[in-house]
N, C-alpha and C positions, 0 to 999 in steps of 0.2 A: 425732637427731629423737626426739620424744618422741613413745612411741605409745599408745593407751588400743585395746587388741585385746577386743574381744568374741564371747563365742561364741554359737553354732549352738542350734537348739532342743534338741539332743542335748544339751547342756550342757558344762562345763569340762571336756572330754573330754583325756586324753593329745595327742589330735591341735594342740590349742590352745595347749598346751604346747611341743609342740616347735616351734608355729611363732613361738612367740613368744622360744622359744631362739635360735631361727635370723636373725629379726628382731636379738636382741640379738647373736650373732654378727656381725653385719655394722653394729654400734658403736651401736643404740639404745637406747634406757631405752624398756621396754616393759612394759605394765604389763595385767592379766587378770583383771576383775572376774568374781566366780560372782554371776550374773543368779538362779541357783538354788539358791543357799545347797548347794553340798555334792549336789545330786542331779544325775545322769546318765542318759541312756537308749539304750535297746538299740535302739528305733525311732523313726521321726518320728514315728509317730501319738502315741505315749506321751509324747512329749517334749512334741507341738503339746496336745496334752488337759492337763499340768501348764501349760503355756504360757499356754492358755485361762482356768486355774482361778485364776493369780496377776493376769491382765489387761494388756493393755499397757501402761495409765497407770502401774501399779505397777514393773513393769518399765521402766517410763522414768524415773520417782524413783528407782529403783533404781542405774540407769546415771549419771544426773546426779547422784548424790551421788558416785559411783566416780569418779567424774571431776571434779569440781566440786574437788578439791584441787590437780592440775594443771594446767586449764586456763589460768591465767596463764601458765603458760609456751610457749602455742600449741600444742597440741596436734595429731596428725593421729589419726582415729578412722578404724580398722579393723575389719571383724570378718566373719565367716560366716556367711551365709543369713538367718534371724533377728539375727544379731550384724549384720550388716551394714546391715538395716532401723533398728536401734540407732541404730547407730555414724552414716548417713545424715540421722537425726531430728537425734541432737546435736551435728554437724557444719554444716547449716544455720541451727541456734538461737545458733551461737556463733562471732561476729566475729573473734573469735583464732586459728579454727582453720588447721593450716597446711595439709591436707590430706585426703580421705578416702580409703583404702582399701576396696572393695569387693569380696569374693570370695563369690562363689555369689550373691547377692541385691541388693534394693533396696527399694524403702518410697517411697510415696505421699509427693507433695512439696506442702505449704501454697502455696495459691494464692499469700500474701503470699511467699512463701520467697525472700530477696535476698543473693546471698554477691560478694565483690569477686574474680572469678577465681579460684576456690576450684579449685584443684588433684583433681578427681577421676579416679579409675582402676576400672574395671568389672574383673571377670574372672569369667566366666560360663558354664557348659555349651552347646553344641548339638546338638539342642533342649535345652530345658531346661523342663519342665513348670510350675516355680514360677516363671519367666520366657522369659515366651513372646515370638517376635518383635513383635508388635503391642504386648506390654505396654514393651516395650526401647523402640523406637521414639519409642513415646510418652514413655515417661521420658526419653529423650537430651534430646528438643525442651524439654519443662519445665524439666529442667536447666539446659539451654541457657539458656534465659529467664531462667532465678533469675539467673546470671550465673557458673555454673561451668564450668570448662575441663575436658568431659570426654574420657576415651578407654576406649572398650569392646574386651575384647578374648575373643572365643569360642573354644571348643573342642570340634570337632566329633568326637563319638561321647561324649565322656564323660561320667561321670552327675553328677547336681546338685551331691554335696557328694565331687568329683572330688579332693579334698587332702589327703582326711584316710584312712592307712590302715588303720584298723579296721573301716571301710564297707565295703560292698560296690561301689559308687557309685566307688570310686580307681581312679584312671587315672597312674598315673607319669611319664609322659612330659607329661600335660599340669597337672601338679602342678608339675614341674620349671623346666615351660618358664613357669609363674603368676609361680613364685617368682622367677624370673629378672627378669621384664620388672617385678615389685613392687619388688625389691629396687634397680634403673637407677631407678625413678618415684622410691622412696626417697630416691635418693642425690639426687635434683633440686631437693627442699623445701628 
């Protein structure tokens, strides 16, 4: 499978890295735009305040160009919290796609937004502050509607960006058990 992985407002962190090692381990071509040209951050606020400063739109040309090379080959778009908000916008905008992967996050979905059984996978903290049950909920139903096959899957105690171990926020056990049930959804595209 062909994966277009995007990162977290923290940016191209080591965590992105390895998971995009371990993607290619188990026989993908995986591929990890810097959304941030080369910067990193120590906290969300400072990541979300650079985040703020470059704008979504820009950020989403941004992605759609990173991606705009492979998408003929069907892509599935991945990514992390913010990467995942991404990765959601331009997995909806494009008919080819074979898949989305979602870990930690999601993103508002266009009224018009229409996919033909788009293969979607959630994995998400509980609670989880930046997705809260009524906002899940909500997004399942809309999904639903656009026309994707989704499956959410939660993890009670862990914190938001529960995958990546340089956070404080890592949980092991429920990093392990992401990877797992992502890597089976993988094997299924």
């Amino acid at each position: 499978m062909n994966i277009m992985l995007f990162h977290s407002t923290y940016g191209l962190r080591p965590a992105v890295r390895e998971a995009a090692d371990r993607l290619r381990a188990a026989g993908h071509e995986v591929w990890t735009p810097d959304l941030f040209e080369g910067r990193t951050f120590d906290t969300v606020e400072e990541g979300m305040e650079f985040n703020d400063s470059i704008g979504k739109d820009e950020l989403l040309r941004r992605a759609v160009l990173a991606a705009a090379p492979y998408s003929e080959r069907g892509l599935v778009y991945a990514g992390f919290s913010l990467g995942a908000s991404i990765a959601q916008t331009l997995a909806l905008g494009d008919q080819r796609a074979r898949g989305l992967l979602l870990v930690h996050g999601t993103s508002d979905i266009a009224p018009n937004a229409s996919v033909d059984e788009l293969p979607v996978q959630l994995h998400v903290a509980e609670p989880d502050a930046f997705e809260t049950d009524d906002w899940l909920s909500a997004w399942y139903l809309q999904m639903g509607r656009a026309g994707a096959d989704v499956e959410i899957y939660r993890y009670a105690g862990a914190g938001h960006l529960y995958t990546d171990p340089g956070l404080p926020d890592y949980d092991e056990e429920a990093a392990e058990a992401t990877w797992r049930v992502a890597l089976g959804f993988l094997g299924t595209l």
